[in-house]
C-alpha positions in Angstrom: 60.3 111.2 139.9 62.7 110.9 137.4 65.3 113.7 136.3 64.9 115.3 132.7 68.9 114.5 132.5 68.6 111.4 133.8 66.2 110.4 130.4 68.5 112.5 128.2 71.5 110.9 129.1 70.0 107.2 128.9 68.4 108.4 125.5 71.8 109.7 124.4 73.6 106.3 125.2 71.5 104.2 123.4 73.2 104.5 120.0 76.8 103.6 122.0 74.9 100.3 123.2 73.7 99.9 119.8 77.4 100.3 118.2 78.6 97.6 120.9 75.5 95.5 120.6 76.5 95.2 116.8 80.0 94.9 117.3 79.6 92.1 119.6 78.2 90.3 117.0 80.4 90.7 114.0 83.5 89.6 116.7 81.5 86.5 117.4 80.4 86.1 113.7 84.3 86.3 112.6 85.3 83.7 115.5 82.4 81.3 113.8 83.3 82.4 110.4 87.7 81.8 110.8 87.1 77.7 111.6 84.6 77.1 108.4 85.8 75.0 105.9 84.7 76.6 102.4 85.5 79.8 101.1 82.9 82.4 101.3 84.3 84.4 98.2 86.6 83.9 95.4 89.4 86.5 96.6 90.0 84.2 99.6 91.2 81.5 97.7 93.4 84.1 95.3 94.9 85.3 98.7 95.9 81.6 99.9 97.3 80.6 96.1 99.7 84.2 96.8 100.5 83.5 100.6 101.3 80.0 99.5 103.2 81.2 96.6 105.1 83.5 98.8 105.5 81.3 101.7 107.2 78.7 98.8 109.4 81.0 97.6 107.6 81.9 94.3 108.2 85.5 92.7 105.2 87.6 94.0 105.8 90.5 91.1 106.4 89.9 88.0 108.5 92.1 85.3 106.9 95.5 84.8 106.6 94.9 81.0 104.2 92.0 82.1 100.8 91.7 83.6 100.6 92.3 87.4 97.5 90.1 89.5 99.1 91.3 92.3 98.9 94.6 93.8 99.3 93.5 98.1 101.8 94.2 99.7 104.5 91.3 100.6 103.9 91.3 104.1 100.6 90.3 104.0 101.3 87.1 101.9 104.2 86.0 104.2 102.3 86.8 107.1 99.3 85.0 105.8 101.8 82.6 104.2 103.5 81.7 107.7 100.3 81.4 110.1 98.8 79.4 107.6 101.8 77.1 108.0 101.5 76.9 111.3 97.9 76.3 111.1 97.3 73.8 107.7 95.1 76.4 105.8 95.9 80.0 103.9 92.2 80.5 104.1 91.5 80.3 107.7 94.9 82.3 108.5 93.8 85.0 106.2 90.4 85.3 107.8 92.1 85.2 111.3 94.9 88.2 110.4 92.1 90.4 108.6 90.1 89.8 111.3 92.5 90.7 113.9 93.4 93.4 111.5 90.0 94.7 112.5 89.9 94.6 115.7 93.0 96.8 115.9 91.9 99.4 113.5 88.9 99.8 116.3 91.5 100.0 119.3 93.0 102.2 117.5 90.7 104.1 116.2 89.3 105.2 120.0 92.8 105.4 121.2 93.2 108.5 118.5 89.5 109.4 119.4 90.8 109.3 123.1 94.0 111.9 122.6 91.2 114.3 120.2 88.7 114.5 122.9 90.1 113.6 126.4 90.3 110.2 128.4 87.4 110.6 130.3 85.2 110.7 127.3 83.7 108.1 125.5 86.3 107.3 123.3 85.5 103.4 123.2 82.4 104.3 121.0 84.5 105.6 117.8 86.3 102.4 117.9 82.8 100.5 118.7 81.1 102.0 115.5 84.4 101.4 113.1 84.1 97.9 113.9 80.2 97.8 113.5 80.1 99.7 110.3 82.7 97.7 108.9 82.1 94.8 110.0 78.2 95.2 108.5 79.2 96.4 105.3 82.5 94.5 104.3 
């Protein structure tokens, strides 16, 4: 005979397994999606022109009386600017930082649903759904 619990509790995991179903799936749709040669969008190829700009040396801002294209932050273009040195393509090393940019928005995420609601929870599932959610609609 099974427990009335016992069918709540599985009932009441299934949207955590869903969340980490999903989530599998975006992190193995980003590791296809870093390696592919053409651009998927046009602000991919505007982030590689500033990483490479930025990486070369180019000025990223421009006067203030002028017309700004560029509202990053620095960081990001000699970040993406220096991996995609090291790796022959601005596009793929943008698509591997956001990526892991991702990822650690979800670890951290649970770790700050971990300190709301105690470590013996599950605090894995906040992170879980971030990354599905995200991952689904951007």
């Amino acid at each position: 005979m099974v427990k009335p619990n016992g069918i709540l509790s599985a009932l009441a995991a299934i949207p955590g397994l869903v969340y980490v179903a999903i989530s599998a799936v975006i992190v193995a749709a980003m590791a296809c999606r870093v390696g592919t040669i053409y651009s998927f969008n046009v602000n991919e190829g505007w982030n590689a022109f500033w990483a490479s700009a930025a990486w070369n040396g180019a000025n990223l801002y421009p006067p203030v009386g002028d017309l700004k294209l560029n509202n990053y932050p620095p960081l990001w273009f000699y970040l993406t600017g220096a991996l995609g040195h090291l790796v022959g393509d601005d596009i793929r090393a943008g698509r591997a930082i956001a990526g892991a940019a991702l990822l650690l928005n979800g670890a951290v995420i649970s770790l700050i649903a971990r300190e709301i609601i105690g470590a013996g929870k599950s605090c894995w599932l906040a992170g879980a759904a971030f990354v599905a959610i995200f991952g689904l609609f951007y």
